[in-house]
C-alpha positions as CSV (number, residue, x, y, z in Angstrom):
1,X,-0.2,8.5,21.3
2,X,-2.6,5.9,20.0
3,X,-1.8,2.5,18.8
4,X,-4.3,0.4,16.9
5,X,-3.2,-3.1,15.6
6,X,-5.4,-5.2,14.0
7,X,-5.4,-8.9,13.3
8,X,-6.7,-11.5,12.3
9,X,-6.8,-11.1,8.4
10,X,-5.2,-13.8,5.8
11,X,-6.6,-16.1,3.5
12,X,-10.6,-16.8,3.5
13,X,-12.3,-19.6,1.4
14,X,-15.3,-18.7,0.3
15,X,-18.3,-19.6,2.5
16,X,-15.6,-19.5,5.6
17,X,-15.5,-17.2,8.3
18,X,-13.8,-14.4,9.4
19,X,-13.1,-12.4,12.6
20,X,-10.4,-9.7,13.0
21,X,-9.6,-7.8,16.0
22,X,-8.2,-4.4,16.9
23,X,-6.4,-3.6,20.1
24,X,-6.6,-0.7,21.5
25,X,-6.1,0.2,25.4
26,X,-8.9,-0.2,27.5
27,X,-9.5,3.9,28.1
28,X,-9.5,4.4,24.1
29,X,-11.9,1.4,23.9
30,X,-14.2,3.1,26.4
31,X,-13.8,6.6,25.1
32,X,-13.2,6.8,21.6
33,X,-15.9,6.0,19.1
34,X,-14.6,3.1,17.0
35,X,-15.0,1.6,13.6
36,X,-13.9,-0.9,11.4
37,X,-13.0,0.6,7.0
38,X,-12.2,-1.8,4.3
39,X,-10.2,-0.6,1.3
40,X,-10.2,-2.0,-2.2
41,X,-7.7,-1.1,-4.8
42,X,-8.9,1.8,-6.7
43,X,-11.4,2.9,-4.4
44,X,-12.1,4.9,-1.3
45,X,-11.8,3.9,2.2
46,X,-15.1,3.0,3.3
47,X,-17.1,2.6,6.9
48,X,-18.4,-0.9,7.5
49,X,-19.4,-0.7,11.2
50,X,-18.1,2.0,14.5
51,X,-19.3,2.1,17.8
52,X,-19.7,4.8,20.0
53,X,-18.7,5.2,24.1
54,X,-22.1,4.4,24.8
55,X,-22.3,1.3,22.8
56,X,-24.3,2.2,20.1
57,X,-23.3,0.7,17.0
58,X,-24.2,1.5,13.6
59,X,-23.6,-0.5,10.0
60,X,-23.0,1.0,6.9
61,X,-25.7,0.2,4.0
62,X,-24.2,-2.7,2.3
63,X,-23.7,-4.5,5.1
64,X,-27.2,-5.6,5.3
65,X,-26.5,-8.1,8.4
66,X,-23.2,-9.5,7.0
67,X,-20.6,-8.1,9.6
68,X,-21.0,-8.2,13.3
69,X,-19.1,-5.6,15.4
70,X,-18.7,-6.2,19.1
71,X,-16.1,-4.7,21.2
72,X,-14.5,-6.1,24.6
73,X,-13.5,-3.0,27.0
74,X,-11.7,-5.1,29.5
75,X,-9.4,-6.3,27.0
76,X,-8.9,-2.9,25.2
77,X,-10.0,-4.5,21.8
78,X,-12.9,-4.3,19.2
79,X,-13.9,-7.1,16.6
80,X,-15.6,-7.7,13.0
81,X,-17.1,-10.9,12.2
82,X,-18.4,-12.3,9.7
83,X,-19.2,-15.8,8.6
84,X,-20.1,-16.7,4.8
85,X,-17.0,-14.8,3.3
86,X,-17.5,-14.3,-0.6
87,X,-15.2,-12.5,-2.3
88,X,-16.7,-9.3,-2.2
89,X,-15.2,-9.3,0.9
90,X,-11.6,-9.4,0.1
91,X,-10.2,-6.2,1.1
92,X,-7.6,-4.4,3.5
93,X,-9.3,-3.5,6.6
94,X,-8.5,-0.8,9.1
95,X,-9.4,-0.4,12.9
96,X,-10.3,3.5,13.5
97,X,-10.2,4.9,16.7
98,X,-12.3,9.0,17.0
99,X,-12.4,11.3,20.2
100,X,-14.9,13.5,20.9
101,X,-12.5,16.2,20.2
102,X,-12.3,14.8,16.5
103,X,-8.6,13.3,16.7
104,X,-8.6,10.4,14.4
105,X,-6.1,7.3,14.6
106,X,-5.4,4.8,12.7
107,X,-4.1,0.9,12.3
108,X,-1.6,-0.5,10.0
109,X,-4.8,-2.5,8.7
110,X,-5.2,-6.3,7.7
111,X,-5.2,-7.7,4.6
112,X,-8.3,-10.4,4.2
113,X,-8.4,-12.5,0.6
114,X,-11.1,-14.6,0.0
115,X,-10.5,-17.1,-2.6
116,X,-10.5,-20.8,-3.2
């Protein structure tokens, strides 16, 4: 079985920054491709950043250099950055972990608010 738990979420001011982590285990790190979703109420879940085994990493459209994804296999764990919250940002984010053999997992997600 799987576990991803991410962290890191909470209350934002505007202009602050944010970094929220996932861990994984250090084989699913290494062999899964994995990717950060946001959620807002009302609408679909939606890809912000994933990066594969080889350590390619690719940014949905919007994010237009806004998010930085990194990932740490030592520690088993993957991150999303981003400094300059606004409040387009506030959303529940989710840590996804995909094998090759298309099994898909999921975190509980963090809830991140950005307001004053």
């Amino acid at each position: 079985q799987v576990h991803l738990v991410e962290s890191g979420g909470g209350l934002v001011q505007p202009g602050g920054s944010l970094r929220l982590s996932c861990e994984a285990s250090t084989t699913v790190v290494r062999l899964y491709t994995m990717g950060w979703y946001r959620q807002t109420p009302g609408k679909q879940r939606e890809l912000v950043a994933d990066i594969s085994p080889g350590g390619g990493i690719d940014y949905a459209d919007f994010v237009n250099g806004r998010f930085t994804l990194s990932r740490d296999e030592d520690k088993g764990s993957v991150y999303l950055e981003r400094n300059n919250q606004q409040a387009e940002g506030t959303a529940v984010y989710f840590c996804n972990g995909q094998s090759n053999s298309g099994f898909s997992y999921w975190g509980r997600g963090s809830q991140v608010t950005v307001c004053s």
